[in-house]
GUTITI-278067 format. One record per residue (C-alpha): residue number from 1; x, y, z. Coordinates in steps of 0.2 Angstrom, whole numbers, plus 5000, padded with zeros to 4 digits. Example, Ala and Ser with C-alpha at 12.3 -4.5 7.8 and 13.67 -1.06 7.14 Angstrom:
     k      x      y      z
     1   5062   4978   5039
     2   5068   4995   5036
***
This chain:
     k      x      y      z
     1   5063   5098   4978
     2   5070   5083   4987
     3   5078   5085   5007
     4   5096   5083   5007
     5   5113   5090   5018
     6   5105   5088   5034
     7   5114   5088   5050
     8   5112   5070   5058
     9   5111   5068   5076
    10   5117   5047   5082
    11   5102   5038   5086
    12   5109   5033   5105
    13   5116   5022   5114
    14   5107   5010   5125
    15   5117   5002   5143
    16   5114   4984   5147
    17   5120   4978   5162
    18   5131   4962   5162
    19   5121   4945   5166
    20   5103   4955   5161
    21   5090   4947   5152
    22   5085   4959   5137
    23   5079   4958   5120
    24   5089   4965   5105
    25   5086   4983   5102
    26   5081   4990   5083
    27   5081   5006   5080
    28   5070   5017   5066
    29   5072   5034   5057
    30   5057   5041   5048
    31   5056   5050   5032
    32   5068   5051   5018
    33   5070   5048   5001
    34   5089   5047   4997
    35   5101   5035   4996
    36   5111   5048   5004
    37   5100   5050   5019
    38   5099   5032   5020
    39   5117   5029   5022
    40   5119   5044   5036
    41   5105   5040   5047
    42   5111   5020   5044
    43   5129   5024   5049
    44   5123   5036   5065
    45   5113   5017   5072
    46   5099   5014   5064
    47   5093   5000   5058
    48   5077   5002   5050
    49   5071   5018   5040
    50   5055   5023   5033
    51   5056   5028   5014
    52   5042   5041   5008
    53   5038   5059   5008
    54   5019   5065   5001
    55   5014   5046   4992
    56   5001   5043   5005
    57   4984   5045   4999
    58   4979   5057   5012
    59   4995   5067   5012
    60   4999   5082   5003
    61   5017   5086   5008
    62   5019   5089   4989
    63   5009   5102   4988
    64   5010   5112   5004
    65   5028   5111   5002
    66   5032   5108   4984
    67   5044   5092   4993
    68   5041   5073   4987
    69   5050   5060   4976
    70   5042   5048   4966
    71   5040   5032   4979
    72   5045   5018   4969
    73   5062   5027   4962
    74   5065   5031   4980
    75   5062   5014   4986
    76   5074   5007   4972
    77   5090   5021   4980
    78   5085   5020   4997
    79   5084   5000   4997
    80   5100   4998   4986
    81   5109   5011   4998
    82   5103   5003   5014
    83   5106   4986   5010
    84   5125   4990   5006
    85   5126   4994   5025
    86   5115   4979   5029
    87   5100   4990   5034
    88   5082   4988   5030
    89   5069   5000   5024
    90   5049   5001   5025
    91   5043   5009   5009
    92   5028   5021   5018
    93   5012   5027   5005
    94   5008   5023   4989
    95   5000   5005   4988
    96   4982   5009   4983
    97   4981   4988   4979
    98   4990   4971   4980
    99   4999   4975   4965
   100   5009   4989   4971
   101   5012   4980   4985
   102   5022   4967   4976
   103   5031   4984   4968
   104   5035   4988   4982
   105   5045   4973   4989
   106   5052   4971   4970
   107   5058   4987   4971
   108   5070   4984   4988
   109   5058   4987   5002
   110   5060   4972   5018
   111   5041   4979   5025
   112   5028   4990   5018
   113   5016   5002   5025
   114   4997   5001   5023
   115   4988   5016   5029
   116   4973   5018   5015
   117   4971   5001   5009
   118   4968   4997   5027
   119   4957   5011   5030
   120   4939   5007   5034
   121   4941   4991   5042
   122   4936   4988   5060
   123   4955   4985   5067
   124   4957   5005   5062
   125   4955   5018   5074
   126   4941   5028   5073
   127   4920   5025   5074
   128   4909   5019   5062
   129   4896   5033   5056
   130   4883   5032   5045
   131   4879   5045   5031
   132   4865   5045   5017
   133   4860   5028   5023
   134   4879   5020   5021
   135   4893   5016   5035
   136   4909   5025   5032
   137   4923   5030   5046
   138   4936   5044   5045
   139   4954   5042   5039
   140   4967   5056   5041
   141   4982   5059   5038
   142   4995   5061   5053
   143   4999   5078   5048
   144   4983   5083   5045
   145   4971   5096   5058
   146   4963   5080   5065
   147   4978   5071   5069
   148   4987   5087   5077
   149   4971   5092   5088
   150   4970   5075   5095
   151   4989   5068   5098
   152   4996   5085   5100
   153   4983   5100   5106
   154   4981   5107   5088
   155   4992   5114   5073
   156   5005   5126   5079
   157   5006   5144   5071
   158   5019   5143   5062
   159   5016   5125   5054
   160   5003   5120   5040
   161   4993   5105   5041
   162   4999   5093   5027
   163   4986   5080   5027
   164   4967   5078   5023
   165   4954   5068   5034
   166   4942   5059   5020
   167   4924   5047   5025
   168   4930   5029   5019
   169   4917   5014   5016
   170   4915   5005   5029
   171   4922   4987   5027
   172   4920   4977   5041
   173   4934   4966   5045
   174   4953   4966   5040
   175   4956   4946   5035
   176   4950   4948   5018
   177   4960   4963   5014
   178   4975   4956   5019
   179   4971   4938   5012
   180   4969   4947   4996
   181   4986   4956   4996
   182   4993   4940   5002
   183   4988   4929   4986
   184   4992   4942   4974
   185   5011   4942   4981
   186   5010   4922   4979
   187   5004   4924   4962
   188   5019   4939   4961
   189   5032   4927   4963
   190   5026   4913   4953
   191   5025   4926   4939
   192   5045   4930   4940
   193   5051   4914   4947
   194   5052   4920   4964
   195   5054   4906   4977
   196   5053   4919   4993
   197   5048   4936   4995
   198   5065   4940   4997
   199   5070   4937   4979
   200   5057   4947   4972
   201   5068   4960   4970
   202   5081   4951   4962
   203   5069   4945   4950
   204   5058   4960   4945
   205   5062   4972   4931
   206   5053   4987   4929
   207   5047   4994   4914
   208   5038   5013   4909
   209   5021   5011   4901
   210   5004   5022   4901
   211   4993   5011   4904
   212   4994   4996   4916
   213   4978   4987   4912
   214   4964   4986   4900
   215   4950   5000   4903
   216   4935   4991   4895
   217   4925   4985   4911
   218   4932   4997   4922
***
């Protein structure tokens, strides 16, 4: 299934008054999958919207509701819708390494979320523990029981949890994550002649294969 024909209310309006000092306001909408959503929530104000629904590693949307689209197809619709209207999208789950990050921005996306790959690290919410002699920390899902009981009281009766809370290794400090991710886009765009992050996109072509990378050492 994929969400569609749903009734869009404007984002709103904000008053300035004349002579004030105040910072341009950008406004998000948050989560859809369609070109067609794209352009409706896009031409009721906003300017940013989140693109993804089930890909996170801890989310199972698509199995409690049977709802989802495949991320990087979406991120291709949604980014080639929103862009027409001179939007921008965040493509939300599905990066699991460097690699998919770069898939993601040579799919469309202007920004990318990174909920599991940055999980673990001490910049994430949540305590270290330690179990059968190792550190982890909890990540959840922000549908999930744990996420509901904490922000919000608990999961109402006539909803269903749609996200798991999993022990992560513990993996001390972000900067090597992130420096990681970093040099793989670098490399990214020296592959296919990219001078800037923001020709990726026009310089990326995507192919269908069944196997990404050789299996011997892994």
């Amino acid at each position: 299934f994929s969400l569609h024909q749903l009734q869009i209310q404007p984002v709103g309006t904000f008053k300035i008054s004349p002579g004030s000092n105040y910072f341009p306001v950008v406004g998000s909408r948050s989560n859809v999958v369609t070109g067609e959503m794209v352009e409706e929530l896009i031409l009721s104000g906003a300017d940013i919207i989140k693109v993804g629904i089930g890909p996170g590693s801890v989310c199972t949307t698509r199995i409690k509701t049977g709802v989802g689209y495949p991320q990087l197809s979406a991120v291709i619709e949604c980014a080639d819708s929103a862009h027409g209207l001179k939007g921008h999208i965040i493509s939300d789950g599905g990066c699991s390494c460097p690699g998919d990050v770069a898939k993601a921005f040579g799919a469309g996306a202007d920004f990318v979320m990174l909920g599991g790959m940055f999980a673990g690290h001490d910049q994430c919410a949540g305590e270290v523990l330690e179990k059968n002699g190792k550190k982890v920390k909890l990540f959840y899902g922000m549908s999930s029981d744990t996420a509901m009981k904490k922000h919000i009281g608990g999961v109402a009766e006539y909803r269903a949890s749609e996200g798991r809370t999993v022990e992560v290794p513990y993996r001390g400090d972000v900067e090597t994550t992130i420096l990681d991710i970093l040099g793989g886009l670098r490399s990214t765009c020296t592959y296919v002649g990219a001078a800037k992050l923001k020709e990726l996109s026009r310089r990326a072509t995507f192919i269908r294969v069944t196997q990404q990378h050789s299996q011997v050492f892994f």
